[in-house]
Structure formats: structure tokens, C-alpha cells
C-alpha positions, 0 to 999 in steps of 0.5 A: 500500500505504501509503495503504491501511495509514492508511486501516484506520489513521485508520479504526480510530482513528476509533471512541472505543471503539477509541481507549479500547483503544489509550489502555489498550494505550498503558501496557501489554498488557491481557487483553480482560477488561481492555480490556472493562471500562471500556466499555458493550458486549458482550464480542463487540462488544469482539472486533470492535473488537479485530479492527479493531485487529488489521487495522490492524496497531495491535494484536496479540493472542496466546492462551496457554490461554483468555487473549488478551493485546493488546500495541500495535504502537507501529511502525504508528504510525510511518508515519501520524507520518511521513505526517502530518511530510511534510504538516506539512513542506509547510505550514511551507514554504508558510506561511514563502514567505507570510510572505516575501511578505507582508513584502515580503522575496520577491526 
């Protein structure tokens, strides 16, 4: 499950335009109106890339009459920064049992 949840994770962020919505996201909730602006694409193509968002679980939106607001959901973040913490633990480990080595210091 969890690989999964980085999977739709790491690939929404893979897109620039998505990046760019979360980066705007990232100061506060934005209208799509708002998140639109600044990109060269149609208002259904923000939609999609915004439903991406929203699966990925980075993203969520609420409707309140004709208006959508998205807010981030700075809590998905949290299991790719806990992923990416055990990977970098490891590598610190390795690279220190190198360095040991190299310097003739392994018992």
C-alpha cells in the first residue's frame, strides 16, 4: 500500500505543471482560477492535473457554490520524507563502514 501511495506520489510530482500547483498550494489554498493562471493550458487540462493531485492524496479540493478551493495535504508528504530518511539512513551507514575501511580503522 505504501509503495503504491509514492508511486501516484513521485508520479504526480513528476509533471512541472503539477509541481507549479503544489509550489502555489505550498503558501496557501488557491481557487483553480488561481492555480490556472500562471500556466499555458486549458482550464480542463488544469482539472486533470488537479485530479492527479487529488489521487495522490497531495491535494484536496472542496466546492462551496461554483468555487473549488485546493488546500495541500502537507501529511502525504510525510511518508515519501520518511521513505526517502530510511534510504538516506542506509547510505550514511554504508558510506561511514567505507570510510572505516578505507582508513584502515575496520577491526
Amino acid at each position: 500500500m505504501l509503495n503504491h501511495q509514492l508511486d501516484l506520489m513521485y508520479g504526480a510530482l513528476a509533471d512541472g505543471s503539477r509541481r507549479t500547483m503544489v509550489d502555489r498550494l505550498s503558501r496557501g489554498p488557491a481557487t483553480v482560477k488561481q492555480l490556472a493562471e500562471p500556466l499555458t493550458m486549458s482550464l480542463p487540462a488544469v482539472l486533470q492535473h488537479l485530479r492527479v493531485l487529488e489521487e495522490s492524496g497531495l491535494v484536496s479540493s472542496e466546492k462551496v457554490g461554483r468555487v473549488r478551493t485546493c488546500r495541500l495535504q502537507p501529511a502525504a508528504l510525510q511518508a515519501a520524507e520518511q521513505w526517502i530518511a530510511d534510504r538516506r539512513a542506509g547510505w550514511v551507514s554504508r558510506l561511514d563502514r567505507l570510510e572505516e575501511f578505507l582508513n584502515g580503522e575496520e577491526q
